[in-house]
C-alpha positions as CSV (number, residue, x, y, z in Angstrom):
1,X,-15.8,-6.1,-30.9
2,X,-14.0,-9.3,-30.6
3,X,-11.2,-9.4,-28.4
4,X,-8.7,-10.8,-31.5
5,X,-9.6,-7.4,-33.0
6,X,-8.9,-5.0,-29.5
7,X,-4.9,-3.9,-29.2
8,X,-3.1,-5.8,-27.3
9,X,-2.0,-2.3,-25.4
10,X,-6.2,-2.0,-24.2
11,X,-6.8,-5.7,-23.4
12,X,-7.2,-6.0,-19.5
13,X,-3.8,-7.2,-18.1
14,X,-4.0,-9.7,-15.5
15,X,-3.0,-8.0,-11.8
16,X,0.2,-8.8,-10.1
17,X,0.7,-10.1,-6.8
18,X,1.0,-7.6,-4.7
19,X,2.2,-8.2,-0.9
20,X,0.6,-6.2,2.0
21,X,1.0,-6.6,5.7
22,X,-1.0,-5.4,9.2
23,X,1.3,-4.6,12.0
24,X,1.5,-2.2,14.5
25,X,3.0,1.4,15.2
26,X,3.3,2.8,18.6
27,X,0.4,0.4,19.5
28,X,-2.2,1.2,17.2
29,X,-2.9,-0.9,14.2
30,X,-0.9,-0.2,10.8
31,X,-1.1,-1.3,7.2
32,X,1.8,-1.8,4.6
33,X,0.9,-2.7,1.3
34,X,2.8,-2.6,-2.3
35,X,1.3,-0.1,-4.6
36,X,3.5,-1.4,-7.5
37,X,5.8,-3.8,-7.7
38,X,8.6,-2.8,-5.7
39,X,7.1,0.2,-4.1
40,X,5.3,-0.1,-0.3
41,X,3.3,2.4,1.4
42,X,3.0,2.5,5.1
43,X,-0.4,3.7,7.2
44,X,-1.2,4.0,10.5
45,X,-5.3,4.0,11.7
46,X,-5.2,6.9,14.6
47,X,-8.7,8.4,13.8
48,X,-7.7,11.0,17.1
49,X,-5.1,12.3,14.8
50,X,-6.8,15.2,13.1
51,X,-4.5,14.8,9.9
52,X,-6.2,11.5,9.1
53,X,-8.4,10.9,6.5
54,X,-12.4,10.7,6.7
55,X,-11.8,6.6,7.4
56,X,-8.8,7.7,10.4
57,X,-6.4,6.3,8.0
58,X,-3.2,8.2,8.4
59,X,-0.2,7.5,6.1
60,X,3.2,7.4,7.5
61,X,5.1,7.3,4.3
62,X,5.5,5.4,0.4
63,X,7.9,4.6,-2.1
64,X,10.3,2.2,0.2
65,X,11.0,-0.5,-2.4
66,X,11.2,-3.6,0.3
67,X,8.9,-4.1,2.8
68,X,11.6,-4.7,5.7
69,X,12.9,-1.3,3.9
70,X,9.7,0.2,4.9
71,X,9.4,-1.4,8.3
72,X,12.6,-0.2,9.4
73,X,12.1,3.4,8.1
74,X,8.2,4.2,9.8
75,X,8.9,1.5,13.0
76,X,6.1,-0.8,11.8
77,X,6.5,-4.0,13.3
């Protein structure tokens, strides 16, 4: 089908810019990206940790809309 002829609502929308930044958190590496705009999740990688995930990947929290909101709520620097 040509594209004129798909909805606009199905045509693939180009992705936004999304920030992310590596830090750390009480000395082991950490990971904040932004999900959506204006919404930042925080993980931690602490495979010890036996709530991590399969990839030791443990998230510390989401939703903060800034990053330095974010930051200042988990202690990522």
């Amino acid at each position: 089908m040509p594209s004129e002829n798909v909805p606009t609502s199905v045509r693939a929308q180009p992705a936004a810019d999304l920030g992310s930044y590596y830090g750390t958190y009480r000395g082991k590496a950490a990971y904040a990206r932004e999900t959506s705009a204006g919404s930042w999740q925080v993980k931690v990688h602490d495979p010890t940790n036996r709530l991590a995930g399969h990839d030791g990947w443990l998230m510390l929290g989401t939703g903060w809309p800034t990053l330095p909101d974010a930051c200042e709520a988990t202690g990522l620097s």
